[in-house]
C-alpha positions as CSV (number, residue, x, y, z in Angstrom):
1,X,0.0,0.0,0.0
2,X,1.4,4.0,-0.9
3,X,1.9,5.9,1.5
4,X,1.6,9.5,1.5
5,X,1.3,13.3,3.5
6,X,-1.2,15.5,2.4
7,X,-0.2,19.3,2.4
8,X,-2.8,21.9,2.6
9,X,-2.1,25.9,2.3
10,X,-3.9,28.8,1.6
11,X,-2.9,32.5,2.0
12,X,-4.9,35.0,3.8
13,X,-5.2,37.2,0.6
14,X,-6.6,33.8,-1.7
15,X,-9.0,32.9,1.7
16,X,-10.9,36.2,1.4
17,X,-10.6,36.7,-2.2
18,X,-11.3,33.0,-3.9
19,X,-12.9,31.3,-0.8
20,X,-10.6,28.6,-0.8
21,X,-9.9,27.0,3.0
22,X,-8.5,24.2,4.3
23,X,-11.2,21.8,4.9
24,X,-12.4,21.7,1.2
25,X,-9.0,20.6,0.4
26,X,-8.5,18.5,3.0
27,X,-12.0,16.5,1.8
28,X,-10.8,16.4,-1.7
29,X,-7.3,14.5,-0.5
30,X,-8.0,12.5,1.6
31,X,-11.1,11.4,-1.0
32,X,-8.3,10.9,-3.8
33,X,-6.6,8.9,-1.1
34,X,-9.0,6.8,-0.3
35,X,-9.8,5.8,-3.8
36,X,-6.4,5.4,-4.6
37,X,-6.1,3.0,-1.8
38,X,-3.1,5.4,-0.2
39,X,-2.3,5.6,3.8
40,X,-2.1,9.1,5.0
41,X,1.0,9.2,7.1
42,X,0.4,13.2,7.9
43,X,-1.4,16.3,7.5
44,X,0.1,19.7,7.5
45,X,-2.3,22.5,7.7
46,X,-0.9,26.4,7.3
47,X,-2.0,29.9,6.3
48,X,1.0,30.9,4.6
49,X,2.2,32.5,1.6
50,X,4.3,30.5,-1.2
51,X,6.7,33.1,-2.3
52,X,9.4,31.4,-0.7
53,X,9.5,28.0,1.3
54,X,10.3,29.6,4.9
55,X,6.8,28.3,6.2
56,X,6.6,26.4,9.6
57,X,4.5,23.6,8.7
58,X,6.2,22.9,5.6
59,X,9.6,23.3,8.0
60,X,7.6,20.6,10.1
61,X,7.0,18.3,6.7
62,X,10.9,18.8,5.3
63,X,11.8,17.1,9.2
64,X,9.7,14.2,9.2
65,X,10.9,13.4,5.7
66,X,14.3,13.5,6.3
67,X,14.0,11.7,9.7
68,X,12.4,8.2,8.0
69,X,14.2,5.6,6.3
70,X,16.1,6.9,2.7
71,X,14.9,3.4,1.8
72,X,11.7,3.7,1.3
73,X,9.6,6.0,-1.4
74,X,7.4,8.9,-0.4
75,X,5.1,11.6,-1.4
76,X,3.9,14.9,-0.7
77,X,0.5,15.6,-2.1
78,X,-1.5,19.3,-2.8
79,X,-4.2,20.3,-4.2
80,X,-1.9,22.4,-7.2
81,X,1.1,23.3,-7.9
82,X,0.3,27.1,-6.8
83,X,0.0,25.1,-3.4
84,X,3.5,24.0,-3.4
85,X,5.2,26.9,-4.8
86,X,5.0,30.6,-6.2
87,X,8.6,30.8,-7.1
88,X,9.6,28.5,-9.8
89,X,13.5,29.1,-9.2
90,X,12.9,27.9,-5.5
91,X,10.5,25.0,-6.5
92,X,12.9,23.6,-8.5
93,X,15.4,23.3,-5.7
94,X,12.8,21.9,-3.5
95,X,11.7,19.1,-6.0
96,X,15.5,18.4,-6.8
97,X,16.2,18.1,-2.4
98,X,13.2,16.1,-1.8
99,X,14.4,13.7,-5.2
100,X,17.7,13.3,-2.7
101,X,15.3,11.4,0.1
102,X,13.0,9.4,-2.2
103,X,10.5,11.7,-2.0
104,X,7.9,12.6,-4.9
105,X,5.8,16.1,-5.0
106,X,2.5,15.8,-6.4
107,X,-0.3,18.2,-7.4
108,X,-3.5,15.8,-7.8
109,X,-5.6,18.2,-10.3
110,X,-2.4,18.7,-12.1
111,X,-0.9,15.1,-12.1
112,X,2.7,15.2,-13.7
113,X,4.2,12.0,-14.9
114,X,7.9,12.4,-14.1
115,X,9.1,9.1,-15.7
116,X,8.2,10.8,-19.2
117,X,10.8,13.4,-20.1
118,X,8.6,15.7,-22.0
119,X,6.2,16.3,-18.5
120,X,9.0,18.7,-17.7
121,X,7.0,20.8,-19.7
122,X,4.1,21.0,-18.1
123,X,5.9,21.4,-15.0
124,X,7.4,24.6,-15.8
125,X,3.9,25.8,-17.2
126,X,2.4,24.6,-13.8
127,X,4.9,26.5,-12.2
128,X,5.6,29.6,-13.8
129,X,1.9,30.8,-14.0
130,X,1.6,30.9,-9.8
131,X,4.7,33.2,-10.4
132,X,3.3,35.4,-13.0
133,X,0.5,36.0,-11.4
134,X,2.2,37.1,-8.6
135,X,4.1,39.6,-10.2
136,X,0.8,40.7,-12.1
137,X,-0.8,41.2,-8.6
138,X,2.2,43.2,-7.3
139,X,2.6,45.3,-10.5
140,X,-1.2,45.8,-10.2
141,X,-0.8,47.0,-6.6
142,X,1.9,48.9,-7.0
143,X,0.6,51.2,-9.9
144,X,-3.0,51.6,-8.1
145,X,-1.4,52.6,-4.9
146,X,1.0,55.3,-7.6
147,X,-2.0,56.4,-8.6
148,X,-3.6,56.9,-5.6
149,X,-0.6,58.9,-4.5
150,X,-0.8,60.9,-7.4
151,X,-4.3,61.8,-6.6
152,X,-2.9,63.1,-3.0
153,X,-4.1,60.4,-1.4
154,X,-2.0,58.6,1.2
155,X,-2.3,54.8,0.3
156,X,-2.3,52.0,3.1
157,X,-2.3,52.7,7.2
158,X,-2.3,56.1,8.2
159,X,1.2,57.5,9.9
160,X,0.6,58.2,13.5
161,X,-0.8,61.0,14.3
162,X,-3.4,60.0,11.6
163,X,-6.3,57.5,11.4
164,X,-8.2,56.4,8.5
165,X,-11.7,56.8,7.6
166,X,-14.2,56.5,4.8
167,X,-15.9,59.8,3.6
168,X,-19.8,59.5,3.2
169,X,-19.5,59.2,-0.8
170,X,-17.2,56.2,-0.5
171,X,-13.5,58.2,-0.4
172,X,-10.8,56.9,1.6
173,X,-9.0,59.8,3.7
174,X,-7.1,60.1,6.6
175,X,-7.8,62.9,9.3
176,X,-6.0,63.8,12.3
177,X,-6.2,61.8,15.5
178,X,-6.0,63.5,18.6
179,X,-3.9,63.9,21.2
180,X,-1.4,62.3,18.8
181,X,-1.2,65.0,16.0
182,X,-1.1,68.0,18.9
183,X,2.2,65.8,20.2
184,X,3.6,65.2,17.1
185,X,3.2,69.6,16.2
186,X,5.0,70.0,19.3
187,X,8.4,67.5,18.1
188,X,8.4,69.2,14.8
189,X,8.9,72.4,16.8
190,X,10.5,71.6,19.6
191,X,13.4,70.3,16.9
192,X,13.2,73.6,15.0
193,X,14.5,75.3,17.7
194,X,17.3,73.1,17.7
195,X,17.9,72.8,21.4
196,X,17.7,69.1,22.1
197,X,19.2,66.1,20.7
198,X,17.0,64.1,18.6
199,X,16.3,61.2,21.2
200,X,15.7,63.7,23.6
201,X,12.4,65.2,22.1
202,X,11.4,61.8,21.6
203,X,11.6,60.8,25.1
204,X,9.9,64.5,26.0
205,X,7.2,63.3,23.6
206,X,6.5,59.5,25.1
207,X,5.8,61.4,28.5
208,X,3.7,63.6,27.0
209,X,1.9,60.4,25.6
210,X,3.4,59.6,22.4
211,X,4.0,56.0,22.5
212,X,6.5,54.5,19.4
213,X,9.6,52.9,18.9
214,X,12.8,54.5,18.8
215,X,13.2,53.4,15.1
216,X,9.1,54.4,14.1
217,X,9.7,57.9,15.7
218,X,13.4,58.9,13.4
219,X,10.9,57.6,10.2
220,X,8.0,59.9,11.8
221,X,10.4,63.4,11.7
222,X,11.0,62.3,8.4
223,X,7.6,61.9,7.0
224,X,6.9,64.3,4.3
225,X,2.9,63.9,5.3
226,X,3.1,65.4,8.1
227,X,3.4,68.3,6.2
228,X,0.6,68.0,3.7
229,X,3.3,66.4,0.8
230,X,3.0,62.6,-0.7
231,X,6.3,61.3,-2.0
232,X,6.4,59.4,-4.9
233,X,9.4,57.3,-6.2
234,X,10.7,58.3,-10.1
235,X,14.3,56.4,-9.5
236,X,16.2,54.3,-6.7
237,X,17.7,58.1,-5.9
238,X,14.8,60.9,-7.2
239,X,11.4,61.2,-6.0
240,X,8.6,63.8,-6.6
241,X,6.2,65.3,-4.1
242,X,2.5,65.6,-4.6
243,X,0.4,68.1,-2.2
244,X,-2.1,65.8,-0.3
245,X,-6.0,65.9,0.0
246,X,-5.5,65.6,3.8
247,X,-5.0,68.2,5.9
248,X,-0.9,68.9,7.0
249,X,-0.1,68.9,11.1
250,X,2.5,71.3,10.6
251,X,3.6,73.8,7.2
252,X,6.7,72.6,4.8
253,X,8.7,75.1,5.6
254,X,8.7,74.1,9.1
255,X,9.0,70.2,7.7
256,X,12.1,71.3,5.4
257,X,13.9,73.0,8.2
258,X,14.2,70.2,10.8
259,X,15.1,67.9,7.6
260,X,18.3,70.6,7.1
261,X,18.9,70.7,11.0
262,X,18.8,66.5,11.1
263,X,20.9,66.0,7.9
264,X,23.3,68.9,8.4
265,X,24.0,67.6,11.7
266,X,23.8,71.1,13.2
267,X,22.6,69.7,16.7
268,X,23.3,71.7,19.7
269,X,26.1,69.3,21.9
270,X,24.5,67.5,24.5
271,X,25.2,69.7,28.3
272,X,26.1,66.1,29.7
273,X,29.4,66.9,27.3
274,X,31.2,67.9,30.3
275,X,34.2,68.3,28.6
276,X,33.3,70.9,26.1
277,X,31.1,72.4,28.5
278,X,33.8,72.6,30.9
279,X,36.5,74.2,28.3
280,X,34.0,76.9,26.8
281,X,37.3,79.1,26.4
282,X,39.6,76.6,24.6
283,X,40.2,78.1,21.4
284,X,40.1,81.7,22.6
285,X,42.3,81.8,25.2
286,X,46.3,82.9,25.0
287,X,49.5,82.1,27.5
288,X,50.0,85.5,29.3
289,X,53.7,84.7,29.5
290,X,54.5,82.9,25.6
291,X,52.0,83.8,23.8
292,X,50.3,80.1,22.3
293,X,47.4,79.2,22.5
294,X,46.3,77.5,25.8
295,X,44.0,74.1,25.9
296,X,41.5,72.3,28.3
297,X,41.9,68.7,30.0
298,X,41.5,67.5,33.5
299,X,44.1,66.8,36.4
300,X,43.8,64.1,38.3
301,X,43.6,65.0,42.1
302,X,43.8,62.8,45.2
303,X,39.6,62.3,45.1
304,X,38.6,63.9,42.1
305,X,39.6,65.0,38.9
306,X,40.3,69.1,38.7
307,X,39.9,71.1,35.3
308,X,42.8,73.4,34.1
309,X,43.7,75.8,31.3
310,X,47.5,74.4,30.3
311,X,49.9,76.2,27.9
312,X,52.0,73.3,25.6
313,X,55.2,75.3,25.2
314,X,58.0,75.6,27.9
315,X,56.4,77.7,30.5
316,X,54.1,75.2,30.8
317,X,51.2,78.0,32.1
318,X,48.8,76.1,34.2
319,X,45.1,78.2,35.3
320,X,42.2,77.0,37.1
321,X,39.6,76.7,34.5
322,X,36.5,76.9,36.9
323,X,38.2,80.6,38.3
324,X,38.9,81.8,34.7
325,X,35.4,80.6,33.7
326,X,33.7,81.8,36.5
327,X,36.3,85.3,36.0
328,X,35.2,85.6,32.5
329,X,31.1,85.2,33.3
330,X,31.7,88.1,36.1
331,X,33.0,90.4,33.3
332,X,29.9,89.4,30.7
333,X,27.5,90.6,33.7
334,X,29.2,94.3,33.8
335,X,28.3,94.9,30.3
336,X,24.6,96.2,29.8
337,X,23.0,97.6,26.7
338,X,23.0,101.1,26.0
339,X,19.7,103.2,27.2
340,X,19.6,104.0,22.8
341,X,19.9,100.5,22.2
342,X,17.1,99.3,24.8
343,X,14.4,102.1,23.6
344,X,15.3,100.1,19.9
345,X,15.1,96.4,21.6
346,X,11.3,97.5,23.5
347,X,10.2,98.8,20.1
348,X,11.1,95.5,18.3
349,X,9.9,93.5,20.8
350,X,6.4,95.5,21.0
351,X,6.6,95.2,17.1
352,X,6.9,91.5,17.3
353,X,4.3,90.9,20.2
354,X,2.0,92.8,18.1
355,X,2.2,92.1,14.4
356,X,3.7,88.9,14.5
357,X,3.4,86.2,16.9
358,X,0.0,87.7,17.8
359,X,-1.2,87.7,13.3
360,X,0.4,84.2,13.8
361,X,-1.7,83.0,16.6
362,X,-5.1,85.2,15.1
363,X,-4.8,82.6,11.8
364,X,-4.3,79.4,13.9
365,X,-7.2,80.2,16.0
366,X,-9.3,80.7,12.5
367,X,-7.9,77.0,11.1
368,X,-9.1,75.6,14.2
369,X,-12.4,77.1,14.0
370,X,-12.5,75.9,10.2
371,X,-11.7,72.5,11.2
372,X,-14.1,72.2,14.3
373,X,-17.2,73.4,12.3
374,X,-16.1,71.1,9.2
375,X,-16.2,68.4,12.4
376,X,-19.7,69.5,13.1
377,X,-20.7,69.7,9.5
378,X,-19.5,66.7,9.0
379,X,-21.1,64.7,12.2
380,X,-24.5,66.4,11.0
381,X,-24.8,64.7,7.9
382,X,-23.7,61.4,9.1
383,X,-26.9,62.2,11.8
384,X,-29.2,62.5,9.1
385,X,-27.9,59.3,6.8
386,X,-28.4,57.1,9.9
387,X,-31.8,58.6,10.6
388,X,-32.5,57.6,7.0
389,X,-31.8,54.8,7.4
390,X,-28.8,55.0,4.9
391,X,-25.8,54.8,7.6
392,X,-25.4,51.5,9.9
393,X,-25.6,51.5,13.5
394,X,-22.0,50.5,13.7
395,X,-20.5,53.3,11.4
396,X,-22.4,55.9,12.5
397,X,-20.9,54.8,16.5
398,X,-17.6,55.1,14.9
399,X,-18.0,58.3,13.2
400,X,-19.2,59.5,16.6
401,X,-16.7,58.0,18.5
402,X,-14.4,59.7,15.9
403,X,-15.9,63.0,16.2
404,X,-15.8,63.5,20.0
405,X,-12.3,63.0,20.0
406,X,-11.0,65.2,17.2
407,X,-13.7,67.9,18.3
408,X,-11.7,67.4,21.7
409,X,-8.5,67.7,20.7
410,X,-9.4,71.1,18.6
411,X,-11.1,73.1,21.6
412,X,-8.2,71.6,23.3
413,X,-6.0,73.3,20.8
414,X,-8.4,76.6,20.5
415,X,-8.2,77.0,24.6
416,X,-4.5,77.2,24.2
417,X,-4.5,79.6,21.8
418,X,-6.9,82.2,23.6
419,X,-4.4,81.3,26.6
420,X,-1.6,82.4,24.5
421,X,-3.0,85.7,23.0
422,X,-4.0,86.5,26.5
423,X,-0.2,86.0,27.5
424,X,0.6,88.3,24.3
425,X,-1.7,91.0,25.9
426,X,-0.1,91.0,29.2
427,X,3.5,91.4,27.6
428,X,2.4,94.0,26.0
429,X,1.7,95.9,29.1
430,X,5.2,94.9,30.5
431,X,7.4,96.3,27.5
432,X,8.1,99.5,29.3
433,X,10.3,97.6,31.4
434,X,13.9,98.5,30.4
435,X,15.9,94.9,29.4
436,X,19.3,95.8,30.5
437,X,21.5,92.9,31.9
438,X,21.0,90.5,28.4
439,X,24.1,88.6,29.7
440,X,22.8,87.2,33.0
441,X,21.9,83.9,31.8
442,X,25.4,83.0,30.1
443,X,25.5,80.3,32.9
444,X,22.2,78.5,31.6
445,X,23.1,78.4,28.3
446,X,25.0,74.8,26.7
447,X,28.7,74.8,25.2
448,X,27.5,75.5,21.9
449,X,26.3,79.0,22.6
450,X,28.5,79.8,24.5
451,X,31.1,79.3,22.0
452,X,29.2,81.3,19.9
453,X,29.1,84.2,22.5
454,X,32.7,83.4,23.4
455,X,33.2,84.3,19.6
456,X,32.2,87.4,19.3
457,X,33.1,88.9,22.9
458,X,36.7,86.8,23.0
459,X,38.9,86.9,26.4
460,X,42.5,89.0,25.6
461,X,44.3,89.1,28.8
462,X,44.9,87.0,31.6
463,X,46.0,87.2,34.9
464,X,48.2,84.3,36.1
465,X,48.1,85.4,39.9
466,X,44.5,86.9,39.8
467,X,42.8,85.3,37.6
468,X,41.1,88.7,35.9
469,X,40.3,88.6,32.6
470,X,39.8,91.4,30.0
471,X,37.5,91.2,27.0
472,X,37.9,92.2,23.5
473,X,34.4,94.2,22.3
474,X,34.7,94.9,18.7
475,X,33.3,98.2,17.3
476,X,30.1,97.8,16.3
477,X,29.1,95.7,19.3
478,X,30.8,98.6,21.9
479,X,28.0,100.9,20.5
480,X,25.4,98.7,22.2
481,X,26.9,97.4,25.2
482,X,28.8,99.4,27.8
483,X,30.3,98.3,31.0
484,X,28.0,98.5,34.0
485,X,30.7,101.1,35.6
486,X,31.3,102.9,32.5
487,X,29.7,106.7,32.5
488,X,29.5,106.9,28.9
């Protein structure tokens, strides 16, 4: 008597699509079986695809063939040949391995004769055409998802910060999803402002109650959606940008400038670098006895280690770099800004208060507005299509459910807003207060601007025994800042 396993498969995509499952074919084998007078040694039952042969159950089959006798002849039979494979290069392989342990693949509605040489013909027919229709369905799917994209739609799950829905005539859109999108608006800016390293806004925003991967949030910042923009592939190196039906979190320019900060690399250094926080001067300072150039490193001291301002050449100058840092903060604070110069800084400032952030704010608030009554609008026609019976119960719960929270997260958004045009108000009020000591908070600020500071106000002379320091102010900035003691 033969002996055979039966192998059953289908793939999610045929299940919904064809209605093929696992007991029909099951029924049909073990029928063929049983007329055939063949024992059924196995079944192996899996939901996998065929494009390659990395499947458990088939792992499962491969094992139990190769752990019985070489001796004796077996078979595997299927349904197909579409069962088996979907790669004709890799079925191939598998027939020729499974040839090596006495073992014959069969397809019992495409039976194949393998003692006759010219079957090998129909074998390759069998299995080329699984094959080509899988590259027909992927060409098919990728040119309708390209054209999708080149309708401004965004094809396939929507980004976070987004969620997809179903207009009333049938579209397929994706909206924003509260609190996600407000979070998300807050990282784009928070990275404009270039202040924080990358993986700290992202930890900043998982408090806030942005939950993603470490990975899923460097693709997010780089999500051209975000800002309204659908990119589509020309080449392996060019692609083109389509504007988007949906409606952008944040505006390109804003998109295009943290692209520019993350590429260029222009992050601010991390104020855990205590070495180039420590050694703000290195660079700027010079040897009060030979002249060269003097650099930072740390001395090791009988506890802890001690940071010093060291001269290469043969004096070997040694200064305490805490006391000349601290030396050259103490003569920052003694310059103040000129009383001309603080009449010009209120002026901008009331300028800025008043026709900028305050315009800016004023055309938010009216977006938001837009968007909640679109919201409302929106909700009240999905009203009316359930009372007409037109709309299921389920949808319209969903498009309810999916109303309270946007129109949540908008007033939320509206309410902070008014809060800061109220703020704008009140500054407006303060701006006859005189802003004089602009150099107070040079202790706050990371290595990176203070370098920059260090820059353009430069230490020139030191004091070995002292520890004074002089600065150099160049012309044009001596016509805004004058020393606190100075009666100029």
């Amino acid at each position: 008597m033969k002996t055979a396993y039966l192998y059953i498969r289908v793939s999610t995509d045929e299940q919904k699509r064809r209605g093929y499952s696992l007991p029909e074919q099951e029924d049909r084998l073990l029928k063929y079986c049983e007329f055939n007078n063949i024992e059924v040694k196995g079944i192996f039952r899996e939901d996998y695809s065929a494009k390659t042969f990395n499947r458990p159950e088939w792992k499962k089959l491969i094992t139990v063939i190769k752990s019985r006798s070489s001796k004796d002849d077996k078979s595997i039979l299927f349904i197909k040949w579409d069962r088996f494979s979907r790669n004709i290069e890799n079925a191939y392989e598998m027939i020729g391995m499974l040839r090596k342990h006495k073992t014959t693949a069969m397809a019992i509605d495409q039976p194949i004769d393998f003692s006759v040489p010219e079957s090998t013909v129909m074998l390759a027919v069998y299995l080329s055409v699984p094959e080509a229709e899988n590259s027909r369905r992927a060409m098919n799917t990728a040119n309708g998802i390209r054209r999708a994209k080149l309708m401004g739609r965004y094809p396939g799950k929507a980004p976070l910060g987004f969620i997809n829905l179903t207009t009333v005539d049938g579209k397929k859109v994706i909206v924003p999803k509260q609190p996600e999108a407000g979070i998300i608006k807050w990282v784009f800016h928070q990275l404009a402002k270039n202040i924080h390293r990358v993986e700290d806004v992202r930890r900043m925003a998982d408090d806030k109650g942005l939950k993603c991967s470490r990975s899923y949030f460097f693709k997010l910042i780089r999500n051209p959606a975000y800002c309204g923009l659908i990119p589509i592939k020309l080449s392996s190196r060019e692609q083109h940008m389509v504007k988007g039906i949906h409606d952008p979190l944040i505006a390109e320019t804003l998109f295009y400038e943290v692209q520019r900060i993350i590429l260029t690399k222009t992050k601010t250094v991390r104020k855990t670098d205590n070495l180039k926080a420590t050694f703000f001067l290195t660079g700027f300072l010079t040897c009060p006895l030979c002249g060269r150039k003097m650099l930072g490193s740390f001395s090791q001291g009988s506890r802890k280690k001690y940071p010093y301002y060291h001269c290469r050449g043969k004096c070997k100058t040694r200064i305490s770099a805490s006391l000349l840092n601290d030396s050259y903060e103490q003569e920052l604070q003694k310059l103040v800004l000129s009383d001309k110069a603080v009449d010009l800084f209120n002026c901008v400032l009331e300028d800025w208060n008043t026709s900028t952030q305050k315009t800016e704010y004023l055309q938010e608030r009216r977006q938001v507005e837009k968007k909640l009554k679109e919201q409302e609008l929106f909700f009240s026609q999905a009203r009316k299509l359930f009372v007409s019976s037109v709309l299921n119960l389920d949808d319209y719960k969903e498009i309810k459910k999916e109303y309270h929270i946007n129109s949540k997260g908008l007033r939320g958004e509206l309410e902070d807003i008014n809060v800061k045009l109220m703020r704008i108000d009140k500054q407006r009020q303060q701006v006859g207060q005189p802003i004089v000591n602009i150099l107070h908070g040079f202790s706050e600020m990371d290595a990176t601007d203070k370098k920059h500071l260090v820059a353009l106000i430069p230490p020139i002379k030191v004091d070995c025994h002292t520890k004074a320091v002089s600065l150099d102010i160049c012309r044009a900035l001596s016509r805004i800042l004058i020393p606190v003691y100075s009666n100029i």
